[in-house]
N, C-alpha and C positions, 0 to 999 in steps of 0.2 A: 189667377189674380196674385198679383205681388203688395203685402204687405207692408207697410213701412212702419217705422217707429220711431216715435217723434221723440228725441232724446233731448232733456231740458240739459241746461249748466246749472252747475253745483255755486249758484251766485249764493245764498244765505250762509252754505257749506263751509267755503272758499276764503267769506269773509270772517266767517268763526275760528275757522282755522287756521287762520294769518294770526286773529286777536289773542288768542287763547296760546298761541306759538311764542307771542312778544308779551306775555302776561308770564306766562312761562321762563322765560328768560328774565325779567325783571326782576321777579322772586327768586331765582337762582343767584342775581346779581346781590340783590336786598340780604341773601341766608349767606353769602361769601363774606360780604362785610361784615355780619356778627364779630366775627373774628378776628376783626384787625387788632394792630396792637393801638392802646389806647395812648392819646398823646401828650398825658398827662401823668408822672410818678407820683408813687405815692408819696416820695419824702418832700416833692414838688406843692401837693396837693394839703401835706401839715404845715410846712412853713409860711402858706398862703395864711391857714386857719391861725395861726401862730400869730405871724403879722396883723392882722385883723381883730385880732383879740386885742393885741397891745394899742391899737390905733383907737380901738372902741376906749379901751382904759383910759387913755390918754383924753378924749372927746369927751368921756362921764365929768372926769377930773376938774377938767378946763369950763365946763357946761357948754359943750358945742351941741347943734343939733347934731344927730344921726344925717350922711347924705343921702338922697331918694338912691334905692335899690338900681343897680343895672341890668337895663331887661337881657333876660336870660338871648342867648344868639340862637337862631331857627332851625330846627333840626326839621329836612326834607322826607328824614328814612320812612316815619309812619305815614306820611300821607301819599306817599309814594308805592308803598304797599298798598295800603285800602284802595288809594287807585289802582294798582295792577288784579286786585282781589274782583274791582269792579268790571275790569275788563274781562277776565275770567269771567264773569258771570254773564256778561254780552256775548261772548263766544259760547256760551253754554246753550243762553236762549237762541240764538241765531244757527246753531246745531238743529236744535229741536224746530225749528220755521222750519229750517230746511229739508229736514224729515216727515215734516206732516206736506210739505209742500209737494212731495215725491219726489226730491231730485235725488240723483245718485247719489247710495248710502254711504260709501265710500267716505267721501269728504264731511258731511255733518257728524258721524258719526268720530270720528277723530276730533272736530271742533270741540264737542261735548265730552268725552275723552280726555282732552290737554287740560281745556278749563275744569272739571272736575278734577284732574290734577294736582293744579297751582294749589286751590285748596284742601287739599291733602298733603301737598308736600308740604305748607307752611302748617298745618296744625301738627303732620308728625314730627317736621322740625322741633317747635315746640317741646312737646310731650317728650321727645329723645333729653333733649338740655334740661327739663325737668326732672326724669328720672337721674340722666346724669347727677343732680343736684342732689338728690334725696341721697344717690349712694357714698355718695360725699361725706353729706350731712351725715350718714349713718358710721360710717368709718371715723370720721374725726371722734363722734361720739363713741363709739369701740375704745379707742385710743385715748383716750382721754384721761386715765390713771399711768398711762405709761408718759404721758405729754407732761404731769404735773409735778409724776417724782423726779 
């Protein structure tokens, strides 16, 4: 008697593994951009305030109204994370379908893998730039009798 074996596709796997691959990549793209340079100086960013000051003076003076506020312009970056965060988390569950489902362990196992990932690499991103900050913070505070005399 000849055996066979009924070998399933890594369909839940396959598709985990794609999502959790381009969630992975999205957060790499989202933690590169932290670092751009910002396109605004600072000397840019006082004579705005500067200006703004003297125009409000000027409006108390005269008694103009205040003009209604200009809506702030839409920044993509957060929701574009939470969305790649969420994709992560569908390649996480679709790891695990595909593990209870029996298909080769191979591919779900990598799904749930990446996805577990993304979310790791963005909270130790995090926590790095944090600490970074704290030894910052702790250094200027060191220095801070040599900075005054």
């Amino acid at each position: 008697m000849q055996q066979t074996i009924e070998t399933r596709q890594a369909k839940f796997g396959l598709v985990g593994f794609l999502l959790g691959v381009a969630s992975l990549v999205v957060i790499l793209i989202q933690l590169s951009a932290f670092f751009e340079p910002s396109e605004r100086t600072s000397g840019s960013v006082i004579g705005e305030i500067a200006a703004d000051i003297r125009l409000s003076a000027a409006r108390a003076l005269t008694g103009e109204p205040a003009p209604a506020p200009s809506p702030a312009p839409r920044d993509y970056g957060q929701v574009l994370t939470i969305a790649a965060l969420c994709v992560a988390a569908v390649a996480v569950m679709l790891g695990g379908i595909g593990l209870y489902r029996n298909e080769p362990h191979r591919l779900p196992y990598l799904a749930v893998g990446v996805g577990i990932s993304a979310f790791v690499m963005q909270f130790v991103f995090w926590l790095a730039i944090l600490i970074c900050g704290v030894a910052l913070l702790i250094s200027i505070i060191g220095n801070l009798d040599s900075i005054l005399s």
